[in-house]
Gaussian input, Z-matrix of N, CA and C with variables (Angstrom, degrees):
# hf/3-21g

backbone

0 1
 N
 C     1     B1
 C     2     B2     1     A1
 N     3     B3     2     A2     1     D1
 C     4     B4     3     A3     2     D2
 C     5     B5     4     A4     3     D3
 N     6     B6     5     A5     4     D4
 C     7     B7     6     A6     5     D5
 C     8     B8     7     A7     6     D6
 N     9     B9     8     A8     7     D7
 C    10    B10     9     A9     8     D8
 C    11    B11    10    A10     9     D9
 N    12    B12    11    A11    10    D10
 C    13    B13    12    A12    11    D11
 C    14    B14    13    A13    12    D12
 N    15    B15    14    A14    13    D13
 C    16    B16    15    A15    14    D14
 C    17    B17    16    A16    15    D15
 N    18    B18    17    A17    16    D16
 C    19    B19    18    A18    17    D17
 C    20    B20    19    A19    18    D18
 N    21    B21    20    A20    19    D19
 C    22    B22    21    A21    20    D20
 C    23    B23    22    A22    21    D21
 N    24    B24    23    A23    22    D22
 C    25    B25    24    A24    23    D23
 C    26    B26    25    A25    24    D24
 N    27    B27    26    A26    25    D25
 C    28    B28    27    A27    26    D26
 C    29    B29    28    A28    27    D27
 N    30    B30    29    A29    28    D28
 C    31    B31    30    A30    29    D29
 C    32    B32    31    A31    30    D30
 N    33    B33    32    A32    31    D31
 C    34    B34    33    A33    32    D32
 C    35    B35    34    A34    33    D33
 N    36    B36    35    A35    34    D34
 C    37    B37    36    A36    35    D35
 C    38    B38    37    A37    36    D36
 N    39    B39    38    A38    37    D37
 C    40    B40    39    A39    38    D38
 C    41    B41    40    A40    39    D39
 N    42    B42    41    A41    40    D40
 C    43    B43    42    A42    41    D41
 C    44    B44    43    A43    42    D42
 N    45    B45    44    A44    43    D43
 C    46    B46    45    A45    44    D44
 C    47    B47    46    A46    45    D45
 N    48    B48    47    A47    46    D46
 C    49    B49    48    A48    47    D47
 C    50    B50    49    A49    48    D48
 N    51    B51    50    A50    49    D49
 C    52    B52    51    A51    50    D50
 C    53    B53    52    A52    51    D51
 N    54    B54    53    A53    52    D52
 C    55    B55    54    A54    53    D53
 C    56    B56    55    A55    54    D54
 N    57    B57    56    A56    55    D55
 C    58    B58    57    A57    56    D56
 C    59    B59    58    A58    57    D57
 N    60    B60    59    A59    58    D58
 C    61    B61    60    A60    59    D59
 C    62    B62    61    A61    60    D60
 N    63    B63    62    A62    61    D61
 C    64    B64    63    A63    62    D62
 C    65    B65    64    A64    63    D63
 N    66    B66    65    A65    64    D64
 C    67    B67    66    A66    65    D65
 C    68    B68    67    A67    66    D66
 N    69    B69    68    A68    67    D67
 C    70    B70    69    A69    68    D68
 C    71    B71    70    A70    69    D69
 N    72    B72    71    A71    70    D70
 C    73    B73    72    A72    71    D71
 C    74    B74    73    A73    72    D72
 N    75    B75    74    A74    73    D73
 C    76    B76    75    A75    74    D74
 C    77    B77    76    A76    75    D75
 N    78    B78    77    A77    76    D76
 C    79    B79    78    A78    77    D77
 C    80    B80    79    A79    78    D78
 N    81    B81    80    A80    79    D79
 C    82    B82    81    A81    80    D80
 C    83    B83    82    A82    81    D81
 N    84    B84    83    A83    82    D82
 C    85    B85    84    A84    83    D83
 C    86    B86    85    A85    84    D84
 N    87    B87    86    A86    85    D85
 C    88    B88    87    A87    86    D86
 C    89    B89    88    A88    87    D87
 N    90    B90    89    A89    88    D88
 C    91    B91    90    A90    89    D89
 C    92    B92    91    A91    90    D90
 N    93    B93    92    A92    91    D91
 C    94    B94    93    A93    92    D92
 C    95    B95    94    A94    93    D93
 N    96    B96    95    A95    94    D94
 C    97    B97    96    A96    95    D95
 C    98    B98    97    A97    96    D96
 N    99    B99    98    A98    97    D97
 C   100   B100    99    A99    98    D98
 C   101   B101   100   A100    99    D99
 N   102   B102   101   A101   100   D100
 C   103   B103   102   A102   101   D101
 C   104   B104   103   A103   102   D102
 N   105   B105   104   A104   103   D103
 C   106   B106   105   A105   104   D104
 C   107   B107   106   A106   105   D105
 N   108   B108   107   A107   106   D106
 C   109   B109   108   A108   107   D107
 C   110   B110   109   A109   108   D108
 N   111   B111   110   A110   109   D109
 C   112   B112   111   A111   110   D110
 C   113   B113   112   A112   111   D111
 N   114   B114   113   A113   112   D112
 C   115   B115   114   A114   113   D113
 C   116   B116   115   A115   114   D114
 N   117   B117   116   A116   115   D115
 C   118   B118   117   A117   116   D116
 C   119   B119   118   A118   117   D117
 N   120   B120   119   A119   118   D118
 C   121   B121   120   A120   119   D119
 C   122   B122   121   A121   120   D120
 N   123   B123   122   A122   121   D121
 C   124   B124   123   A123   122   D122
 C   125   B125   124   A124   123   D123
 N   126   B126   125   A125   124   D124
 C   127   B127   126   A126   125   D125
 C   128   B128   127   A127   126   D126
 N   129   B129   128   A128   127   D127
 C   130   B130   129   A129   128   D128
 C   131   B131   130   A130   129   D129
 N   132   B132   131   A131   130   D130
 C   133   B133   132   A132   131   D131
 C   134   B134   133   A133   132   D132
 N   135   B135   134   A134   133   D133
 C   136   B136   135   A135   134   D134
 C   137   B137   136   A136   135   D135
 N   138   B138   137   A137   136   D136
 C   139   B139   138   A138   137   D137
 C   140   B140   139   A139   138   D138
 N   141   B141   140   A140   139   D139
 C   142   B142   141   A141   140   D140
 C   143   B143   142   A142   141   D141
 N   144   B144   143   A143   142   D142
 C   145   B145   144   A144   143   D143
 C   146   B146   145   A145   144   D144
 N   147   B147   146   A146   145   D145
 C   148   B148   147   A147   146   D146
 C   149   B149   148   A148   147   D147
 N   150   B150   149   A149   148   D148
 C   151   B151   150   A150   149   D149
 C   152   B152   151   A151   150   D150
 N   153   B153   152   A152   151   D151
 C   154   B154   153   A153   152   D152
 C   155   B155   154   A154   153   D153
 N   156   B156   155   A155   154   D154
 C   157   B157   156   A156   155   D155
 C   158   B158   157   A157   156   D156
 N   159   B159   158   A158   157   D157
 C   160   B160   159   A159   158   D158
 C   161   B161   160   A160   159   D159
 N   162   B162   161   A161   160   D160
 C   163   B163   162   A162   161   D161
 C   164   B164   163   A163   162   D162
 N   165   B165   164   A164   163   D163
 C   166   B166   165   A165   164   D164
 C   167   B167   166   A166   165   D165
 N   168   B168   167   A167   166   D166
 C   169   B169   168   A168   167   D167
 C   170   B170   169   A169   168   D168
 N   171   B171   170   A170   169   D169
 C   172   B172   171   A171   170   D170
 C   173   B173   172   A172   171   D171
 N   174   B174   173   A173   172   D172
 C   175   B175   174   A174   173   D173
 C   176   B176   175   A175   174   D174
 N   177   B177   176   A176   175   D175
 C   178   B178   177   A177   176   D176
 C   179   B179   178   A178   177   D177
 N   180   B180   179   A179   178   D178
 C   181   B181   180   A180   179   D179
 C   182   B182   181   A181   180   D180
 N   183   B183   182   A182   181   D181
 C   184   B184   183   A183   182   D182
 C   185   B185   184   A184   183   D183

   B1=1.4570
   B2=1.5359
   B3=1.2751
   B4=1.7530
   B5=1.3936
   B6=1.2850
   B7=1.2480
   B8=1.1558
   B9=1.6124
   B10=1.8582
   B11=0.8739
   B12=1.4396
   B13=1.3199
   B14=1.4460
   B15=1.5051
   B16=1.0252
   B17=1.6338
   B18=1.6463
   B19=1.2712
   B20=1.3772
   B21=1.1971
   B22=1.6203
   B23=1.4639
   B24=1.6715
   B25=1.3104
   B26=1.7242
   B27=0.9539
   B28=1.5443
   B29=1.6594
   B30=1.3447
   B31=0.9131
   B32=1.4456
   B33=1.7363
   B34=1.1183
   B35=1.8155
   B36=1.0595
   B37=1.3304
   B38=1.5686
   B39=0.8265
   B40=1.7746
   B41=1.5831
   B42=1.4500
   B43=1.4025
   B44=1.0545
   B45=1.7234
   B46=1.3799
   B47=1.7963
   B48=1.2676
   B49=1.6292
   B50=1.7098
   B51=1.0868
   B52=1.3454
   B53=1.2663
   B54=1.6006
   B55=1.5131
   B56=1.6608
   B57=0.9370
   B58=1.8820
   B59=1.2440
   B60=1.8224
   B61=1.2908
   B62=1.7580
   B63=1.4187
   B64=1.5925
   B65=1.4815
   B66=1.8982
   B67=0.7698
   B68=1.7014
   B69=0.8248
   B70=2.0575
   B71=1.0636
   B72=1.6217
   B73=1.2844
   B74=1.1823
   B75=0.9722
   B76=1.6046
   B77=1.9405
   B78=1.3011
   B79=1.7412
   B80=1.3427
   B81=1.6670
   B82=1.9012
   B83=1.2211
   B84=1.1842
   B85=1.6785
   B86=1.7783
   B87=1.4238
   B88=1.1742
   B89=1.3908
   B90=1.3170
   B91=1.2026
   B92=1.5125
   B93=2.1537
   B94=1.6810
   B95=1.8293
   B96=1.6780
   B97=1.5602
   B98=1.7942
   B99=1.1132
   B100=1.6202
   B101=1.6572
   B102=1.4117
   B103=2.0392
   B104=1.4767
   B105=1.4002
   B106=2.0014
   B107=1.6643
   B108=1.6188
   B109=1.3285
   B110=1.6760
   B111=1.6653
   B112=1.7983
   B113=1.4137
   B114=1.3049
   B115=1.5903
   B116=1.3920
   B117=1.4106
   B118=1.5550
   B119=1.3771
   B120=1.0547
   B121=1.5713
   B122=1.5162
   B123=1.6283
   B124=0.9776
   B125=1.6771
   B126=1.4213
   B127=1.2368
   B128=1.2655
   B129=1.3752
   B130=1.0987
   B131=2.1758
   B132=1.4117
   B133=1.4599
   B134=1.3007
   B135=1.4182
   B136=1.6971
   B137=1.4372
   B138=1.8704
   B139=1.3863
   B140=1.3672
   B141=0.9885
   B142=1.4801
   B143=1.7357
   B144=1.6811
   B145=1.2653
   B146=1.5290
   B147=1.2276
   B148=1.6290
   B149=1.1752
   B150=1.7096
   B151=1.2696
   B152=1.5221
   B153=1.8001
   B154=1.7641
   B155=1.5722
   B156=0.9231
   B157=1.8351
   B158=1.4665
   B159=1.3683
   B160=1.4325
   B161=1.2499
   B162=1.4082
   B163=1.3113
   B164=1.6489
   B165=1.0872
   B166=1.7258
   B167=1.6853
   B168=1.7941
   B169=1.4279
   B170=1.3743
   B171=1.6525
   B172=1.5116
   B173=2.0919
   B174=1.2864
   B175=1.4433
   B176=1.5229
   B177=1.0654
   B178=1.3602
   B179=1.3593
   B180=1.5349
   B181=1.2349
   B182=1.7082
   B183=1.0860
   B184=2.3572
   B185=2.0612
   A1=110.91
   A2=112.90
   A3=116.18
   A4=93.24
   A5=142.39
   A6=144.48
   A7=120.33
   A8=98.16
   A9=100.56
   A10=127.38
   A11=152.03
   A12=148.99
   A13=112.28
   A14=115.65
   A15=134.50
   A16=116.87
   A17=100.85
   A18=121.65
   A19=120.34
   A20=100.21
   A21=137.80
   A22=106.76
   A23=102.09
   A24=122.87
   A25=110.90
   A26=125.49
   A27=134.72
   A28=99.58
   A29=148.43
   A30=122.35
   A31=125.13
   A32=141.10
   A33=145.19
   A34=97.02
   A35=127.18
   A36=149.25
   A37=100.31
   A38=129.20
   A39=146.85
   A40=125.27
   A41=119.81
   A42=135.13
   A43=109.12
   A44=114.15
   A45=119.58
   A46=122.38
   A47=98.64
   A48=94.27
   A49=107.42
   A50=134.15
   A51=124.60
   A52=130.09
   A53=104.49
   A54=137.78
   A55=97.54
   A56=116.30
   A57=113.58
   A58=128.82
   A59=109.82
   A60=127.92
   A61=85.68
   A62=125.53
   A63=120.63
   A64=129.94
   A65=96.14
   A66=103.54
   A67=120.46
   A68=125.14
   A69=129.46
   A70=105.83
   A71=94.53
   A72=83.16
   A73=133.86
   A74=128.79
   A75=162.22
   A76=121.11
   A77=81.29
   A78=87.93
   A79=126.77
   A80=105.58
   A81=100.55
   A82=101.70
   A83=126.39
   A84=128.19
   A85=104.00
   A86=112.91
   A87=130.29
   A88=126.56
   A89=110.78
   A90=121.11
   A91=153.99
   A92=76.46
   A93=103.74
   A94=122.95
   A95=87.60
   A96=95.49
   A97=102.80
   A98=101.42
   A99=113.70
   A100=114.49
   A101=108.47
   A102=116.72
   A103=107.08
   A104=104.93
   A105=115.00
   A106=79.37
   A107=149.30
   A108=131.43
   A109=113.69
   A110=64.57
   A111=97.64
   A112=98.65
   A113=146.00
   A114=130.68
   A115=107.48
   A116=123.55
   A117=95.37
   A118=96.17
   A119=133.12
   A120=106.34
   A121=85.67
   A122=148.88
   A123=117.22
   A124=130.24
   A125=109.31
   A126=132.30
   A127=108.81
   A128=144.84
   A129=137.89
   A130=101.01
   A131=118.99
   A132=128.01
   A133=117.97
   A134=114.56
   A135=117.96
   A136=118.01
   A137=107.43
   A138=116.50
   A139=136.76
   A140=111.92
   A141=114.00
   A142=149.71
   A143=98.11
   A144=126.41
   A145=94.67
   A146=128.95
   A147=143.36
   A148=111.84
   A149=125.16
   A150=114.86
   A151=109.78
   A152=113.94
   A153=109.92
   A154=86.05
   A155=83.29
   A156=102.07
   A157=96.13
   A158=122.34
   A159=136.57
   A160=136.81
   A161=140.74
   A162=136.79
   A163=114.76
   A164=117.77
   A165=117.96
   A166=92.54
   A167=103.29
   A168=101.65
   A169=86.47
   A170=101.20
   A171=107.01
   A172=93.94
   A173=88.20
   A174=96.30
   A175=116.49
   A176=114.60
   A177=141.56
   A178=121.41
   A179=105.03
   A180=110.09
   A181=99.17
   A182=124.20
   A183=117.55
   A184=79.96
   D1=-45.87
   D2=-176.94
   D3=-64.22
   D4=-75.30
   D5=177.86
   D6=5.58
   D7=-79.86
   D8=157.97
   D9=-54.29
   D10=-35.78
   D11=146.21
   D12=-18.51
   D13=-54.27
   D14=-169.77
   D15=-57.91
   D16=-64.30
   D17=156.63
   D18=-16.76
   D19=-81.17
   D20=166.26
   D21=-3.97
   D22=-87.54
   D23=173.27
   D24=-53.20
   D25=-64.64
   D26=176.04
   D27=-43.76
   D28=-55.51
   D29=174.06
   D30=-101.04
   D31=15.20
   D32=-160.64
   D33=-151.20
   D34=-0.16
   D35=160.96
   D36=48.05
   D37=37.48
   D38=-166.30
   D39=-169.07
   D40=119.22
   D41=173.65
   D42=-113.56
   D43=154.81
   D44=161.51
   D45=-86.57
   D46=143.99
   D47=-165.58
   D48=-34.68
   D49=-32.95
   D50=-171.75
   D51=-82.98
   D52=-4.36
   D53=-173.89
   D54=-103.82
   D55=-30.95
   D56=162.20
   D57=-67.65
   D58=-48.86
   D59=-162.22
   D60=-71.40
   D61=-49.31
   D62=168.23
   D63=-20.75
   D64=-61.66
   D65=-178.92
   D66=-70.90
   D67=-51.54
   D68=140.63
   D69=17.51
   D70=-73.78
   D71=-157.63
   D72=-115.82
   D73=36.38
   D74=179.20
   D75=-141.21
   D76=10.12
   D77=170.22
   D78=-70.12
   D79=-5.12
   D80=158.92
   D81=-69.66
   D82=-39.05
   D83=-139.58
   D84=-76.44
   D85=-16.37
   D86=-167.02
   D87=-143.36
   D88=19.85
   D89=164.82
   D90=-28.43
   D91=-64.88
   D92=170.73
   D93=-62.71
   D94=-30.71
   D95=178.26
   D96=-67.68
   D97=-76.47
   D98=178.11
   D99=-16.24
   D100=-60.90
   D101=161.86
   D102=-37.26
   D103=-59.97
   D104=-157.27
   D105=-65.65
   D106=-49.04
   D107=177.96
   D108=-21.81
   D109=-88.13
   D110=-168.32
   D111=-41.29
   D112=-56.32
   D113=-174.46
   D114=-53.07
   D115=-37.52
   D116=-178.36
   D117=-110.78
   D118=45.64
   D119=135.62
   D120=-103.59
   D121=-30.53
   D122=-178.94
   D123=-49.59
   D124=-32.55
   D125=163.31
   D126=-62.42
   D127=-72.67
   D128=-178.89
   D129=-31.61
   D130=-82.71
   D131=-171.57
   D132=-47.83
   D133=-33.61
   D134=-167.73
   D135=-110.13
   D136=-38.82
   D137=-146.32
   D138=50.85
   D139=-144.12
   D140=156.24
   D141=-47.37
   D142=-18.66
   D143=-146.02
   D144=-81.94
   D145=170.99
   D146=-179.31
   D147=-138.56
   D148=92.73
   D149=174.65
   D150=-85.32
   D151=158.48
   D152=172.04
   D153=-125.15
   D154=165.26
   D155=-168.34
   D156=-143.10
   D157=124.31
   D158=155.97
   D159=-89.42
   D160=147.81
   D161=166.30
   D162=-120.21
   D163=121.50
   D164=178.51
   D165=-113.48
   D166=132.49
   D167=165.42
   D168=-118.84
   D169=169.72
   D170=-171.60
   D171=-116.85
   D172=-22.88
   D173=166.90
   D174=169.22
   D175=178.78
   D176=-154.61
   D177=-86.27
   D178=9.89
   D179=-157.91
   D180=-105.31
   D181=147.57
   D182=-171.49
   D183=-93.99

């Protein structure tokens, strides 16, 4: 059942609030799947690649 949830979101990138609160709260139960996602779409967007990202402030002031 989480799976599809999973699915769901992973390819339609949108749940209904009651399809979240699910996922909440049973996100031990489905974890390992949820990781094996997220790596390949990380794979799918990035691959291999290593971005670094910097921040320079010049000061402290808003």
């Amino acid at each position: 059942m989480y799976e599809n949830l999973l699915d769901k979101l992973s390819q339609e990138h949108v749940l209904s609030h009651d399809e979240y609160l699910t996922l909440l709260r049973h996100r031990d139960e489905m974890r390992e799947y949820a990781a094996n996602l997220a790596r390949a779409a990380r794979q799918t967007y990035y691959g291999n690649k290593i971005y670094i990202r910097g921040l320079i402030e010049f000061t402290n002031y808003c």
